[in-house]
Backbone as a chain_set.jsonl record, in Angstrom:
{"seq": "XXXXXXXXXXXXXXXXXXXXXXXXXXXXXXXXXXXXXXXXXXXXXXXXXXXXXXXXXXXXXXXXXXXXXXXXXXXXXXXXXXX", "coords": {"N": [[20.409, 19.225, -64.253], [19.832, 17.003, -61.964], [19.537, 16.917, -58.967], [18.727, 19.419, -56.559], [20.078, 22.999, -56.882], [20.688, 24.538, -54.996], [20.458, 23.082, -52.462], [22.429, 21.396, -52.567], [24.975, 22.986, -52.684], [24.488, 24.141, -50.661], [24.683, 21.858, -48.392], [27.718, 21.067, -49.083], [29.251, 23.897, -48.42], [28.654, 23.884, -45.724], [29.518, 21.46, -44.676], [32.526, 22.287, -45.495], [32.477, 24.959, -44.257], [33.91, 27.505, -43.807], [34.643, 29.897, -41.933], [34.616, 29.146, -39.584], [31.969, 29.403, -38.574], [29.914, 27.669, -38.034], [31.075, 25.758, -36.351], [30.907, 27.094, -34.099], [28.445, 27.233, -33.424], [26.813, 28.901, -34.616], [23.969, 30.389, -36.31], [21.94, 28.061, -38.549], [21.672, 28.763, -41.208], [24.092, 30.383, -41.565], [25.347, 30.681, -43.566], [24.342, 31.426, -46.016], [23.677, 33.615, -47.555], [26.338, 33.842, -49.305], [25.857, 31.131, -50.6], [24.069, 31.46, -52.148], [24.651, 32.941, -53.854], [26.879, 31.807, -55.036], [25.471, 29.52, -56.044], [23.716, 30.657, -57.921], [25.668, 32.048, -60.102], [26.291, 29.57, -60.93], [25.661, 28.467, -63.55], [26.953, 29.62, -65.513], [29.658, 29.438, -65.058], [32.579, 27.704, -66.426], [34.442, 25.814, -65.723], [36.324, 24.091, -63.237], [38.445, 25.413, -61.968], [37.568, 28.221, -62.629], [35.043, 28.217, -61.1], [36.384, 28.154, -58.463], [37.512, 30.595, -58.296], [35.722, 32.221, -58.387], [34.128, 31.119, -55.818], [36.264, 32.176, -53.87], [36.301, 34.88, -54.1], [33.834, 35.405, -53.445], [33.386, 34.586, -50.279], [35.869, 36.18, -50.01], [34.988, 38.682, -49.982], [32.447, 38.569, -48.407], [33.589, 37.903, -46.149], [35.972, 39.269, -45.949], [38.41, 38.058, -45.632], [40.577, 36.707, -46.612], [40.469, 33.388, -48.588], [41.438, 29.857, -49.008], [43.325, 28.675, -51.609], [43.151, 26.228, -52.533], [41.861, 25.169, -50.892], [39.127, 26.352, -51.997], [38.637, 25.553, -54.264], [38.53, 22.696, -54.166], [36.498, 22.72, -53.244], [35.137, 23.459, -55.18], [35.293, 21.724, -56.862], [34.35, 19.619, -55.285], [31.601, 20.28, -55.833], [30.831, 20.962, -58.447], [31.138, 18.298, -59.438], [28.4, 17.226, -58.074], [26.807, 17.901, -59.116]], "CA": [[20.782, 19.064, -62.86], [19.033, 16.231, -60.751], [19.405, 17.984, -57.368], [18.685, 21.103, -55.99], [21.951, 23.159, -56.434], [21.193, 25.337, -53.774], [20.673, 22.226, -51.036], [24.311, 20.876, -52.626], [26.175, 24.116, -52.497], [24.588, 24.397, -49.552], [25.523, 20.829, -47.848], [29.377, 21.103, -49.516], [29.759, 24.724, -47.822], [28.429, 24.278, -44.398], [30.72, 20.69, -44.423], [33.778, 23.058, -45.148], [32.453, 26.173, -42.691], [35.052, 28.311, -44.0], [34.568, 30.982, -41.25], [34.078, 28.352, -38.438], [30.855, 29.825, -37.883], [28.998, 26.686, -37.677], [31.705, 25.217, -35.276], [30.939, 27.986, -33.128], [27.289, 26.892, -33.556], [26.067, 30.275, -35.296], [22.424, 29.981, -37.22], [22.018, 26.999, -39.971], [21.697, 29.667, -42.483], [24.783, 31.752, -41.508], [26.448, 30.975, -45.239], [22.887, 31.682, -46.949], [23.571, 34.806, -48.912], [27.087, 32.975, -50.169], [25.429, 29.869, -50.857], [22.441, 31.97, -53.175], [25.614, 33.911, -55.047], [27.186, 30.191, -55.699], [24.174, 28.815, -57.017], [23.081, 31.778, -58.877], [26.716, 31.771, -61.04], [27.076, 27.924, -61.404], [25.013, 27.779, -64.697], [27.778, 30.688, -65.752], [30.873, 28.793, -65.228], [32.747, 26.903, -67.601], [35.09, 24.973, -65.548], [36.265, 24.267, -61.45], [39.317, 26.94, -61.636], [36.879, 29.434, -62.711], [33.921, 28.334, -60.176], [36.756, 28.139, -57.145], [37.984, 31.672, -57.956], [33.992, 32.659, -57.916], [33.909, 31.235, -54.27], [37.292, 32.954, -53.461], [35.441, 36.733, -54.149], [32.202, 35.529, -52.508], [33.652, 34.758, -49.592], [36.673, 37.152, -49.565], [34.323, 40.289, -50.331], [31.647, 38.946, -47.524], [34.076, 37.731, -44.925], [36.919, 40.032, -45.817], [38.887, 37.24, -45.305], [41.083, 36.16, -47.588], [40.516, 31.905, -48.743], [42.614, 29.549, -49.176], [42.697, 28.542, -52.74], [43.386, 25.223, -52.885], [40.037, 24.781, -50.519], [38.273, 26.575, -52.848], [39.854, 24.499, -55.785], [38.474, 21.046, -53.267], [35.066, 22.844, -52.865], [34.397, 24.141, -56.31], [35.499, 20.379, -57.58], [32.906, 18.633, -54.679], [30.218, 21.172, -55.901], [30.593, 20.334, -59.825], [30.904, 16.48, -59.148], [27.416, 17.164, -57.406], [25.181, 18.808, -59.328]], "C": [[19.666, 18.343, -62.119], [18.667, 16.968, -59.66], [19.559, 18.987, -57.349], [19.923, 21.671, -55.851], [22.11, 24.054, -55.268], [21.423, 23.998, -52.044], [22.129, 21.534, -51.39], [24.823, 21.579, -52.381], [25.941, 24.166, -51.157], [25.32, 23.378, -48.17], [27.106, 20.7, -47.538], [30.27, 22.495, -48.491], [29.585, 24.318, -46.376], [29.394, 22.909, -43.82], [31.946, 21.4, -44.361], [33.987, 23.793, -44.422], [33.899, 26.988, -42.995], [35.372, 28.867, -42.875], [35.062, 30.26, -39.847], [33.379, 28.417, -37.446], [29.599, 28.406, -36.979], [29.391, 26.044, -36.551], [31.108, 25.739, -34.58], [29.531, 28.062, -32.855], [26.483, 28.751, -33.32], [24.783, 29.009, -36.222], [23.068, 28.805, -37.96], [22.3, 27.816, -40.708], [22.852, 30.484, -42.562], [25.45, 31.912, -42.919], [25.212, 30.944, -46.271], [23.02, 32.419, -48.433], [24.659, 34.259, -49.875], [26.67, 32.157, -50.778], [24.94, 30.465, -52.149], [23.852, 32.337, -54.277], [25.998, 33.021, -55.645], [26.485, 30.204, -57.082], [23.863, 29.581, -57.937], [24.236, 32.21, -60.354], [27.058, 30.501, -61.759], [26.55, 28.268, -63.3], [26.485, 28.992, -65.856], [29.21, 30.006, -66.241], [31.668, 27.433, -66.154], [33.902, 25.681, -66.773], [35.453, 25.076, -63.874], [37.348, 25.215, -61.224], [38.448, 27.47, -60.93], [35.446, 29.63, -61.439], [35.118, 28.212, -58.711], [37.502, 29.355, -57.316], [36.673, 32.708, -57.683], [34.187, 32.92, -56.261], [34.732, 32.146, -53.515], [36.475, 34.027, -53.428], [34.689, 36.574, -53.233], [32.569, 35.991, -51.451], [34.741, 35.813, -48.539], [35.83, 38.48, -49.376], [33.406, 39.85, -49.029], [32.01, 38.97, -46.113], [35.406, 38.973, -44.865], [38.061, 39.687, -45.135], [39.599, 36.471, -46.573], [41.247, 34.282, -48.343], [41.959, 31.597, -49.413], [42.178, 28.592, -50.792], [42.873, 26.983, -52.966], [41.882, 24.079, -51.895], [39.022, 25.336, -51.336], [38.221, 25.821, -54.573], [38.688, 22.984, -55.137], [36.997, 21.44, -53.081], [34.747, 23.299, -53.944], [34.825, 22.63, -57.09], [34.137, 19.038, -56.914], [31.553, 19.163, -55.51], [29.737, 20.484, -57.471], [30.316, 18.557, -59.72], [29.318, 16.277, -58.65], [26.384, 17.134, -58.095], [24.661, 17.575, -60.64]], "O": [[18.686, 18.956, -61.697], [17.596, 17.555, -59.501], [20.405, 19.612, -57.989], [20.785, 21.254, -55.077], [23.152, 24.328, -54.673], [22.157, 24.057, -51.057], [22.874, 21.177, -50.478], [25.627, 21.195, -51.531], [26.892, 24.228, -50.378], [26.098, 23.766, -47.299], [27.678, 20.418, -46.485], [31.385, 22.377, -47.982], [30.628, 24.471, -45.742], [29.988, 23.045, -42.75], [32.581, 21.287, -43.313], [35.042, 23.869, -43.793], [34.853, 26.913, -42.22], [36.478, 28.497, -42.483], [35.853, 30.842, -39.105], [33.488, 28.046, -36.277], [28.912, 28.32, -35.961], [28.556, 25.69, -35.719], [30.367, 24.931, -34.02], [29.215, 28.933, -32.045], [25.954, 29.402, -32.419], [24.695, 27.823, -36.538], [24.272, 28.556, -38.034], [23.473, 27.72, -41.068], [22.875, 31.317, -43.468], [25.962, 32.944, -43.353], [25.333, 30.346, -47.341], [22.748, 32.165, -49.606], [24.352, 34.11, -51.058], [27.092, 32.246, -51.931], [25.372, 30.004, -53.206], [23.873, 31.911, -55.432], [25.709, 33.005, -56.842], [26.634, 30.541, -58.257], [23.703, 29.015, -59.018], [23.776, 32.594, -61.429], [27.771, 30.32, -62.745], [27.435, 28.211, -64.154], [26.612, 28.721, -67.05], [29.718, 30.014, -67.362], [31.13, 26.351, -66.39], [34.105, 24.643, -67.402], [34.961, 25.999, -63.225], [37.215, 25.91, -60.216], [38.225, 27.516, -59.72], [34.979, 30.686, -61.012], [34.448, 28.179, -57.679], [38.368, 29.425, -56.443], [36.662, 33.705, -56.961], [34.32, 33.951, -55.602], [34.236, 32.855, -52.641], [35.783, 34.028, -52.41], [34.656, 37.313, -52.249], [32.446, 37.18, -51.156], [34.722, 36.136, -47.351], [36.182, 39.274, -48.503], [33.441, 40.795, -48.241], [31.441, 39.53, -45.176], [35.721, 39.489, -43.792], [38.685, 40.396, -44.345], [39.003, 35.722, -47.347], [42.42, 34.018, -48.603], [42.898, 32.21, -49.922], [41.11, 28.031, -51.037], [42.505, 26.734, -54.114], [41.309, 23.006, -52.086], [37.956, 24.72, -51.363], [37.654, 25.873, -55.664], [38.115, 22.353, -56.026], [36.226, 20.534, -52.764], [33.63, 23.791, -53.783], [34.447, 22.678, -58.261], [33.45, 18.173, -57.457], [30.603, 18.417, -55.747], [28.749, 19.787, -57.701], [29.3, 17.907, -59.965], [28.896, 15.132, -58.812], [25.311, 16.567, -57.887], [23.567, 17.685, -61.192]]}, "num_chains": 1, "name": "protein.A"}
């Protein structure tokens, strides 16, 4: 991996802003701890399903918010293309 996967995961998420925390101009960091869980599974994953049903949990378990999978499908496909 060339680039830092936490400054890509991190770039790719805070472009999507699931929550639309950032809209709402919350901290830089507000998708931090998601971001770290990402990054910390990529080397794990074998394919973009399996890394956009990852993000699905992250985010469902921290937002308690259910995603939409076909953005997580479009953000676990930017993320791999990245790294």
């Amino acid at each position: 991996m060339a680039k830092k996967p936490f400054k890509i995961v991190k770039k790719i998420v805070d472009e999507w802003d699931p929550m639309k925390l950032l809209a709402m101009e919350c901290p830089n960091d507000e998708y931090h701890p998601e971001i770290e869980k990402i990054t910390a599974i990529l080397p794990e994953v074998k394919n973009v399903e399996e890394l956009a049903d990852k993000i699905n949990q992250i985010f469902t378990f921290a937002f308690d918010e259910k995603m939409i999978h076909e953005e997580c499908m479009k953000v676990a496909e930017r993320i791999l293309k990245s790294l």
